[in-house]
N, C-alpha and C positions, 0 to 999 in steps of 0.2 A: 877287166875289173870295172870300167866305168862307160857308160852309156854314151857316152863326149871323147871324143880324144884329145880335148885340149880343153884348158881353161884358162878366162880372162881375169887376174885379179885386176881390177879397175878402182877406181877413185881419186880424189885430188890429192896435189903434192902433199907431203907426209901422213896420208891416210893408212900406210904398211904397207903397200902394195909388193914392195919389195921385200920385206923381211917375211912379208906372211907368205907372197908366193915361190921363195927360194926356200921354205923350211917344208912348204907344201908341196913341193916336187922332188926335195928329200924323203920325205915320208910317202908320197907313192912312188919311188923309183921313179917318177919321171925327168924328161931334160927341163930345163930352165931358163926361159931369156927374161930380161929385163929390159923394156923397149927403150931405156934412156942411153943405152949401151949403142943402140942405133942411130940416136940422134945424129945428122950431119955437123961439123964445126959451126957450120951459119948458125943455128940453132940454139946451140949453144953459148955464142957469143952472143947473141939478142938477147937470151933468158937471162943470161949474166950481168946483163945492162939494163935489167929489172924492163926490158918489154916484153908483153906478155905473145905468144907464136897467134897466128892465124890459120888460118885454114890454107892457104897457100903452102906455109913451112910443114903443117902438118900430113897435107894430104901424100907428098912424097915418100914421106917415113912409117906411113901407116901403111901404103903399099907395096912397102920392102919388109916389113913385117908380117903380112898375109903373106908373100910371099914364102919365108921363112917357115912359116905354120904348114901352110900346102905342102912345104916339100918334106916337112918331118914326120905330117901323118898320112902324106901319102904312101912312104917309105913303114909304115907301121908303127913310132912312135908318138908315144903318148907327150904334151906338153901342157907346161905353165908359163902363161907370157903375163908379167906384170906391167901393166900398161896402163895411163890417164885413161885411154877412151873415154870423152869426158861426153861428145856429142855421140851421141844415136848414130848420126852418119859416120861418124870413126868407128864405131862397133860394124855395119855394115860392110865396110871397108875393112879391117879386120877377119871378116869370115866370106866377103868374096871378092876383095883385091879392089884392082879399078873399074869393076862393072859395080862396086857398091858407091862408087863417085856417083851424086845425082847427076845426069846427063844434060849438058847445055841444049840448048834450044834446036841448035842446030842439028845434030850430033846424029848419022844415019843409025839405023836399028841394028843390034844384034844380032850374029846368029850362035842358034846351040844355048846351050845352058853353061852361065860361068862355074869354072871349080870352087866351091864353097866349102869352108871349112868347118865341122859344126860343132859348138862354141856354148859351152858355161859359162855366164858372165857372174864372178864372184863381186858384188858393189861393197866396198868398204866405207861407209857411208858415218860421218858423224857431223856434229858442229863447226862452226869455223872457230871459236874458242877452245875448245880443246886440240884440234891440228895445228892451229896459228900457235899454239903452246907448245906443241912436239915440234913443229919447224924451228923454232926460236933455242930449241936444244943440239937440231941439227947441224953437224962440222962438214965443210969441206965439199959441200953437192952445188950443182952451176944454180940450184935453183931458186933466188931468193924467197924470205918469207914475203916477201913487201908484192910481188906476183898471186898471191894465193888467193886473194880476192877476186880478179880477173877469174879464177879458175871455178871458185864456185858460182861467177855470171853467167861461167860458158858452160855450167854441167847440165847435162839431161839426165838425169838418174832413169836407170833401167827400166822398162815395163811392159807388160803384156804387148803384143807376142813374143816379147826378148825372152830367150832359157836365161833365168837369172835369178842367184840367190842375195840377198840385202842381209851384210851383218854391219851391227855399229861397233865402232872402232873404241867402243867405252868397255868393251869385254876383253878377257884376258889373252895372250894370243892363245896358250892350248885350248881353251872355248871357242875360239874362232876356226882352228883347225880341224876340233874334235865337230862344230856344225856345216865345215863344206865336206868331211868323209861322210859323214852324216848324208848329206847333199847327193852326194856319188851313189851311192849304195843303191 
């Protein structure tokens, strides 16, 4: 059906990512992760004690989720992973694991070409007034409002060469859904 076998819903905490990409893998029969469902306990407990992850907490979980992607489209299924990917280099890492880690100075050269997964990055992109207003509705998630600012210091929004479509999160969800099938087609 679709040109991708797998898509990123992305954006900052209470941007949808979750409800739009579990209703979105409803409506194409595809499977479904949601990347907070991966998170380690450390992770968690920091997020809950309002400090914001670094690149340290994240790069571990980002590469257990490539992982995850790899193994379901290499198997033939189609995926939606709703995920922060907030930096460029998490998106990277996302569709080729730990070869998309930028490599330390030292670090000998590859060989062969890494297994990359190849990835629609759906950006759910609005203001911080209106998410900091859907957070402030939000029951029961480890991830406080009072984090959400840290999240849009650390966002890279999507761009050329990224495969990526930008909706804002001020449209309805069925206009969000009816413009990523839109997307696929």
């Amino acid at each position: 059906m679709a040109a991708v076998p797998a898509l990123l819903v992305m954006g900052v905490s209470g941007s949808g990512k979750s409800t739009v990409g579990a209703l979105l893998a409803s409506e194409l029969g595809w499977k479904f992760y949601d990347a907070d469902d991966y998170h380690p306990e450390e992770n968690r407990v920091k997020m809950g004690k309002g400090i914001p992850l670094d690149d340290q907490d994240r790069i571990p979980w980002l590469c257990t989720l490539h992982d995850i992607l790899l193994r379901d489209v290499t198997s033939g299924q189609y995926v939606v992973l709703a995920c922060s990917a907030l930096k460029k280099v998490y998106r990277d890492i996302l569709i080729r694991g730990k070869d998309g880690v930028p490599p330390k100075s030292d670090a000998p050269g590859k060989e062969g070409k890494p297994a990359e997964v190849q990835l629609l990055v759906v950006y759910l992109s609005g203001s911080f007034e209106v998410i900091f207003g859907r957070l402030l509705k939000r029951k029961g998630h480890f991830m406080p409002s009072e984090l959400l600012q840290s999240q849009f210091n650390t966002l890279e929004p999507p761009s050329d060469p990224e495969n990526f479509i930008q909706i804002n999160v001020d449209k309805s969800l069925p206009e969000i859904i009816a413009i990523i099938m839109e997307a696929l087609k």
